[in-house]
C-alpha positions in Angstrom: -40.1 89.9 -77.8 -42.8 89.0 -75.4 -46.7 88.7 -76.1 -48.8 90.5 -74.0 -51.8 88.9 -74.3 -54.2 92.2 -73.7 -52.6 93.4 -77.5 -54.5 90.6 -78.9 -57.5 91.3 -76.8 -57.6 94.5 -77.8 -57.4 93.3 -81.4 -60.1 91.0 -81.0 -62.5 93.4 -79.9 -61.7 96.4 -82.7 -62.1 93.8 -85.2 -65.6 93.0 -83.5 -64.9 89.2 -84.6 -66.3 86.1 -82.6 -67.3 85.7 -78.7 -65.0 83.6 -76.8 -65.9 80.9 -74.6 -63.2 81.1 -72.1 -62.6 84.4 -69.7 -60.2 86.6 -70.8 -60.3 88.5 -67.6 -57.8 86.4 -66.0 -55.6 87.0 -69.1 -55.3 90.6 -69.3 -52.6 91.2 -66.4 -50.3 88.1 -67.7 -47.4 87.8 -69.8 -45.8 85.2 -71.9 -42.5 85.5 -70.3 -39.6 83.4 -71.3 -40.8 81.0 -68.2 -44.2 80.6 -69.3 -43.2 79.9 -73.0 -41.1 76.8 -71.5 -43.9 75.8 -69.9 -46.4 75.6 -72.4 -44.2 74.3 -74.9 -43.8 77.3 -77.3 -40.7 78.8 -78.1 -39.9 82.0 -79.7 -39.9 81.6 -83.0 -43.4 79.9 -82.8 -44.5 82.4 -80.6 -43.3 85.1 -83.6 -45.2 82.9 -86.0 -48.3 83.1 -84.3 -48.5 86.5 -84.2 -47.9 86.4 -88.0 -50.6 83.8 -88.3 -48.6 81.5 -90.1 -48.8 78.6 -87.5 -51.3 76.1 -86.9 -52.4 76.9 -83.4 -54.3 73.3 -83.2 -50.3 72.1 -82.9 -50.0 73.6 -79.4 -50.1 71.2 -76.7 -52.5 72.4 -73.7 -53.6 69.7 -70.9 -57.0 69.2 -69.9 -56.5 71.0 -66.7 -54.5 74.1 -67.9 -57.0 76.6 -68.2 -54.3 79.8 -69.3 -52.9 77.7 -71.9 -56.2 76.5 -73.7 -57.8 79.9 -73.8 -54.5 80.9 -75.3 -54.5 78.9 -77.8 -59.0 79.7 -78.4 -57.6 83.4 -78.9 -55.0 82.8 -81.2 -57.7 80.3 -83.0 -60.0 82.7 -83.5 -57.4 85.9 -84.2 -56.0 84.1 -87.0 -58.4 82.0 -88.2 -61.8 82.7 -86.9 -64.9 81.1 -85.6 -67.1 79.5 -88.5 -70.2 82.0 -88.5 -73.6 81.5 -90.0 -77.1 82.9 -89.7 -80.0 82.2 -87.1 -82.2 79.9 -88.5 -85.2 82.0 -87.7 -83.2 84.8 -90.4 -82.6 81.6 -92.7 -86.4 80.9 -92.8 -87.5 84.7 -93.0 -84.7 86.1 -95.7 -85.5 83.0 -97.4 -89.1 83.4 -97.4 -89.0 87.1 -98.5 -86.2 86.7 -101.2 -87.7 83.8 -102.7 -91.1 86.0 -103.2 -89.5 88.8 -104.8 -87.4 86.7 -107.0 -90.2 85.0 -108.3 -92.4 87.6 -108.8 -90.1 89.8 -110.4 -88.7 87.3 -112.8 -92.4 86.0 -114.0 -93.6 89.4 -113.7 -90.9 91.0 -116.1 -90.8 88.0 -118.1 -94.5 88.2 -118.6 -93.8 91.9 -120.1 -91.8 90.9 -122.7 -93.6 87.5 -123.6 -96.7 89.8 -124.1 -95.1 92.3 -125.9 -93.2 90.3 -128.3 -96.3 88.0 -129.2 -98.6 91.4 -130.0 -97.8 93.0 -132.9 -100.4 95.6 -132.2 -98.2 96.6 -128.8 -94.7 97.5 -131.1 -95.1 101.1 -129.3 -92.0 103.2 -128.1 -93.2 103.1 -124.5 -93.1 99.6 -124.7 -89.9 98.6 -126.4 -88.2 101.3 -123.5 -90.3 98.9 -120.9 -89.1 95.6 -122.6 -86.0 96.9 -121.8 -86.7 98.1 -118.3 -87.7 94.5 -117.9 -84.6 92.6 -119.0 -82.6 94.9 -116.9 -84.4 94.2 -113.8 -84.2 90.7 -114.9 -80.6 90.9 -114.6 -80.6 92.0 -111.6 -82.6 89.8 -110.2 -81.2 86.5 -111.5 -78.1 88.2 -110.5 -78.5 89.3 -107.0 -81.2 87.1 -105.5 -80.6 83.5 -105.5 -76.8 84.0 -104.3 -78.0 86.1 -101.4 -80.2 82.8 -100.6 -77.7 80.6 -100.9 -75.5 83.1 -98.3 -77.6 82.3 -95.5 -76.4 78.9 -95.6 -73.1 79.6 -95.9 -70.2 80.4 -93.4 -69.6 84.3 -93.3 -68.9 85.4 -97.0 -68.2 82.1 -98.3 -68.4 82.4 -102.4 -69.1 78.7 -104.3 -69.4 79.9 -107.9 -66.3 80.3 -108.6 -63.8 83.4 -109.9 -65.7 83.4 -113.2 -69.1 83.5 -111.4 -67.3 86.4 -108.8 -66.7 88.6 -112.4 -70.0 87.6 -114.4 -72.6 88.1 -111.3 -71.0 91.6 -110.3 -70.5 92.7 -113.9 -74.4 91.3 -114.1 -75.6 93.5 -111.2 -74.1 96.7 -112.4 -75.3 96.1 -116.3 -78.9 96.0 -115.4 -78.8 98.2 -112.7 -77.1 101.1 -115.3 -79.0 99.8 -118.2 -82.6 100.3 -116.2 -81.4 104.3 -115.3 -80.8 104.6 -119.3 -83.9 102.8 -120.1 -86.0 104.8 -117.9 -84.5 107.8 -118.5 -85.0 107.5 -122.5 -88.8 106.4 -121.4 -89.0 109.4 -119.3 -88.5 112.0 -122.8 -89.9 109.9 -124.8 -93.3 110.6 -122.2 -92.6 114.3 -122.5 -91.9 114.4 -125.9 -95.6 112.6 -126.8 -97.7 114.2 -124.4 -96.2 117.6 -124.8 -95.1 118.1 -128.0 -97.9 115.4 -130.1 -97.1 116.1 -133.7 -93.3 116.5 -133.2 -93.6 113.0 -131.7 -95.2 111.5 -134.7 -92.1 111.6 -136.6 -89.5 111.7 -133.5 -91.1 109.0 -131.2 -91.1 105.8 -133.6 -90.6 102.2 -133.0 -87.6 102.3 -135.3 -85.9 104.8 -133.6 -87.1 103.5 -129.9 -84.9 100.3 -131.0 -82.4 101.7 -132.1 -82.0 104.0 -128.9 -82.5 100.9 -126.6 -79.8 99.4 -128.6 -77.5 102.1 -127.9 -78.5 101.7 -124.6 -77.9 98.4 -123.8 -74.4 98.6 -125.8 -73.2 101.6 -123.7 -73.7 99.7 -120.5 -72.1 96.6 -121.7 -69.2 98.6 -122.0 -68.9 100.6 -119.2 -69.6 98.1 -117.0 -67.2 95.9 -118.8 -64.1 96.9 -117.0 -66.2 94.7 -113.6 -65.2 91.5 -115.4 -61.3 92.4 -114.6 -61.7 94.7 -111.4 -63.0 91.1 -109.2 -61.3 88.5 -107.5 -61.7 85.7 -105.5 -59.4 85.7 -102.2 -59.3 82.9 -99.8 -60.9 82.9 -96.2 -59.3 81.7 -92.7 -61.9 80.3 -91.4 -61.8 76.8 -89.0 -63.3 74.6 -90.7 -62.4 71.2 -92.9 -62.7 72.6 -96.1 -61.4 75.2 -98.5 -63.1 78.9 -97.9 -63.2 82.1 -100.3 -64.8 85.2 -100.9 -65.6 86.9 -104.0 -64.0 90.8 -103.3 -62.6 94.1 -105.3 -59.0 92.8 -107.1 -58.1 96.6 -106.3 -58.3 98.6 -102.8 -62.0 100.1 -102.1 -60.0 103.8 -102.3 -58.8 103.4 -106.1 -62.7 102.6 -107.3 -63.5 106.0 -105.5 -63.8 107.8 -109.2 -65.4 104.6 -110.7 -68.2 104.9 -108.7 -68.5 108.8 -108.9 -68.6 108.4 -112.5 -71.7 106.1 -111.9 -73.1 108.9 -110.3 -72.4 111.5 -112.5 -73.2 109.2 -115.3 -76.8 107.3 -114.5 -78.0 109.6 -112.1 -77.2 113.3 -112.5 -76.8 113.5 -116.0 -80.2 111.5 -116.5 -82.0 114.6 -114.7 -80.8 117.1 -117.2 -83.1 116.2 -119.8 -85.8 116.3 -117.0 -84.8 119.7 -115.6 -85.0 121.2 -119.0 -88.6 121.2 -119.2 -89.3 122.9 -115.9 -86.7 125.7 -116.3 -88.6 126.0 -119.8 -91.8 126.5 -118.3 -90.8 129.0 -116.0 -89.1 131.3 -118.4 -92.0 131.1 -120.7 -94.0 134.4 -120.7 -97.3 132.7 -121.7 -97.5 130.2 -118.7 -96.5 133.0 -116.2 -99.3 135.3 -117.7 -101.7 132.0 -117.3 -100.6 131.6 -113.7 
């Protein structure tokens, strides 16, 4: 079984991975023949493990002055292992910069709404309790989201550091608030409707009480659903050349099998949250009175 080097180039440049240094032009016509595999010291079987990326290519021995044999060995480097990668430092500075200003003005700015809220009794109001929660739920999010993206830019490609428990809590994190803000607005939404078109049925429909309750309901649904995120994560090591251990936080399951997990959150948070919405609109069409008005 012979290794025809333009295979790997070929591979190299689907995959879309790292530039190489040396020119590959010259390799495209040649062929490791038996010959060749004499010459530079590889024989069959590690030529069959290098194509299964089980083999150190570091191990193969290359002089200064053979040219083939050392961009042989950078391709099968960087096919099997990979180039460390990171970010400009100009995007360091700038996705930084920006992050850090929308973490820190979203956390003290939603923070502020429930610090405010909680120390007025006078502001106990529906609207606000479904706010409250709006604001813990972008909280979430935030905490969640933001401050790993930072630390990303200083990292090699998709290297995680928090761990397989911080892989499940962060990504169960990001989906709880991100669900729990389309319930809480949504219940803030009717509850709107409800007081500004229907004023005495909201004296004894829209109440604090029941505003907790609901956001309780809220928040517990969510919790659940998103539960099953603590299980469906894992974290998967990365080949990457470098001195030190790498691994990325990734689905435990193929992308294809969440398919109907992540229709459901459609269905679920965002078309279902409309119907209540809609209703008012095809009401006011039907109604005789407004089209006589109109």
């Amino acid at each position: 079984m012979a290794f025809n080097s333009s295979d790997y180039l070929d591979a190299l440049g689907e995959s879309g991975l790292y530039e190489q240094n040396c020119t590959l032009a010259d390799l495209r016509p040649h062929e490791f023949n038996a010959s060749a595999l004499d010459a530079y010291n590889i024989s069959w079987e590690l030529e069959e493990s290098l194509m299964r990326c089980s083999y150190d290519a570091r191990r193969i021995n290359c002089s200064a002055a053979d040219a083939l044999c050392l961009c042989a060995k950078e391709i099968y480097r960087d096919y099997c292992a990979g180039r460390p990668e990171y970010y400009s430092y100009v995007y360091r500075i700038i996705g930084t910069l920006f992050q850090g200003i929308i973490f820190v003005i979203g956390v003290i700015g939603n923070a502020m709404v429930v610090i405010v809220v909680a120390r007025n009794k006078n502001m106990a109001t529906p609207t606000n309790c479904y706010l409250v929660s709006l604001a813990v739920a972008d909280c979430a999010v935030l905490v969640a989201a933001v401050p790993q993206e930072i630390v990303s830019y200083f990292l090699i490609g998709n290297h995680w550091i928090w761990g397989r428990g911080g892989c499940a809590i962060l990504v169960f994190l990001q989906n709880l608030g991100i669900n729990a803000s389309s319930l809480s607005l949504t219940a803030f939404t009717v509850e709107r409707y409800i007081a500004i078109c229907h004023p005495m049925k909201a004296q004894t429909v829209c109440t604090v009480e029941r505003a907790k309750k609901i956001t309780l309901l809220v928040w517990l649904f969510a919790v659940c659903y998103c539960a099953p995120w603590l299980f469906l994560t894992q974290v998967v090591p990365l080949k990457y050349a470098v001195d030190y251990p790498t691994q990325e936080c990734t689905f435990k399951l193929s992308r294809d099998q969440y398919l109907y997990y992540f229709f459901l959150d459609f269905v679920v948070f965002y078309v279902v949250p409309l119907l209540p919405l809609l209703r008012p609109v095809l009401v006011h069409r039907q109604d005789p009175v407004h089209v006589a008005d109109a």
